[in-house]
C-alpha positions, 0 to 999 in steps of 0.5 A: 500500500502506498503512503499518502504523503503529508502535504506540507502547511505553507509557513506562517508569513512573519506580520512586521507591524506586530514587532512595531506593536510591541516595541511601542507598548514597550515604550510606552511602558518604559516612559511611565515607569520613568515618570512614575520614578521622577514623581515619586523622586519629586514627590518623596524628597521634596526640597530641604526647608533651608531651600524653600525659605532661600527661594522665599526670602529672595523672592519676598526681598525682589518683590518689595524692592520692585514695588509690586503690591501683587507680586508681595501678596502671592508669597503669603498663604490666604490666612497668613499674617504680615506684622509691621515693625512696632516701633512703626505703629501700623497695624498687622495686615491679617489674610492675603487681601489684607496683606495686599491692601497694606503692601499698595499702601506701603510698597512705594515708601519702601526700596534698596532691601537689600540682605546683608546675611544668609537665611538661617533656621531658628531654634523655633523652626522659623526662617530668620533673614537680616536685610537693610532697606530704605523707608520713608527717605530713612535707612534702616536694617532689621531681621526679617523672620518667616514662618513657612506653609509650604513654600509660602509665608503664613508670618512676616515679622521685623525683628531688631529694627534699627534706624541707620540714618539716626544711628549716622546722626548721632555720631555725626552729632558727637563727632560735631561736639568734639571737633568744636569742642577743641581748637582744630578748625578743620576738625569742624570743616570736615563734618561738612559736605561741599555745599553745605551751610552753617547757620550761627545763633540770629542773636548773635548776628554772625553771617552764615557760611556758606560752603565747606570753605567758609565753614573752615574760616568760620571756625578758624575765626570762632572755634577758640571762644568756645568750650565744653560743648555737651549734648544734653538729650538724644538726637531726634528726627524732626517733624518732617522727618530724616535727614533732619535731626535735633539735639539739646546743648550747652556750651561756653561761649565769650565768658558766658554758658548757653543753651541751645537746640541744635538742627542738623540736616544729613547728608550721607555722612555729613552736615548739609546744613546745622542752625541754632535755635531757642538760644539761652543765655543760662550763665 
């Protein structure tokens, strides 16, 4: 009997598109494995508190420098506080609308904040950043302390405020005591700036001088009839304000001891102008 042969099955023609299926799922699979891993990278080690605070003071320092009301209340969580230096009797701004109604009242006035310091972490947790800045035509430095939620702030405070521009004032005032004091006319010439102007009590009917050289030759003429100049009080900031200030004296002058209240307007470092009032002749 004769085998019946086995027909042979045609061989299976390979589908190219069923390679290309797989390697996209492949793909695929390996691109959200990856994101699932920078998520969870993102999402499990987020940036140190130190960073966040960095981010934020630097932030919070542009946007009060710019001049920018909005840019200042974005940086505040919605029930956050912003708490005014003390000494400056403004009320604390309590929410992110209040706090934006403070800064457009408040933002024009302040400019030049500058940090002077690195941000650190207190001991409670908060975020302390000392900075200098310019307001109300005044220098002053602080430390500014933020408390964090999140990566914004829930509290602004002003810590350690110090009048830079009165703080300048006062030693101009006591370098200004010593120089006439003494018997060095161009010690008192030196306080002056180029332009500014010396102002003797009107009852004494002496010009005034105008000018740093006429200031020196002023003293050279004057400073020998007078000793023991003595500040009585502290250096003020007058009515309208830095860079003008007062400050209470005595002294001796032609065999008599006087008082007066001396006015002093600042420039930078040095007197711009200084004028004698309520002059008394005490003995």
């Amino acid at each position: 009997m004769l085998r019946e042969k086995t027909r042979e099955q045609p061989s299976e023609v390979p589908d190219p598109s069923r390679g290309a299926r797989r390697r996209s799922v492949i793909g695929v699979a390996a691109f959200l494995f990856i994101g699932l891993g920078i998520w969870a990278l993102v999402a499990f080690n987020p940036p140190d508190r130190i960073t966040v605070a960095e981010e934020l003071a630097d932030d919070w320092v542009a946007a009060w420098s710019g001049s920018d009301a909005q840019a200042v209340a974005e940086l505040y969580s919605d029930d956050a506080v912003h708490a005014p230096p003390l000494a400056w009797g403004i009320d604390a701004a309590n929410g992110r609308d209040a706090i934006l109604t403070h800064a457009e009242s408040y933002v024009a006035r302040v400019s030049a904040v500058t940090p002077t310091g690195a941000v650190s972490e207190r001991d409670d947790g908060r975020f302390a950043l000392p900075v200098e800045f310019v307001a109300g035509g005044t220098d002053w430095t602080a430390t500014i302390v933020f408390t964090l939620d999140g990566d914004l702030a829930s509290r602004v405070e002003f810590f350690g405020l110090v009048d830079q521009s009165l703080a300048t004032a006062t030693g101009l005032a006591d370098a200004w005591i010593d120089a006439w004091s003494g018997t060095d006319p161009a010690a008192v010439a030196v306080l002056y700036s180029e332009d500014a102007v010396h102002v003797p009590p009107i009852e004494w009917a002496i010009p005034a001088a105008t000018g740093r050289d006429a200031v020196l030759a002023h003293a050279r003429t004057y400073v020998s009839g007078i000793a023991d100049v003595e500040r009585t009080g502290e250096v003020r900031p007058t009515d309208t304000g830095g860079p003008s200030y007062t400050f209470p004296v005595v002294f001796h002058a032609g065999g008599t001891t006087w008082s007066a209240l001396i006015v002093v307007d600042v420039d930078g470092t040095q007197v711009s102008r200084i004028e004698f009032r309520d002059l008394t002749d005490i003995g």
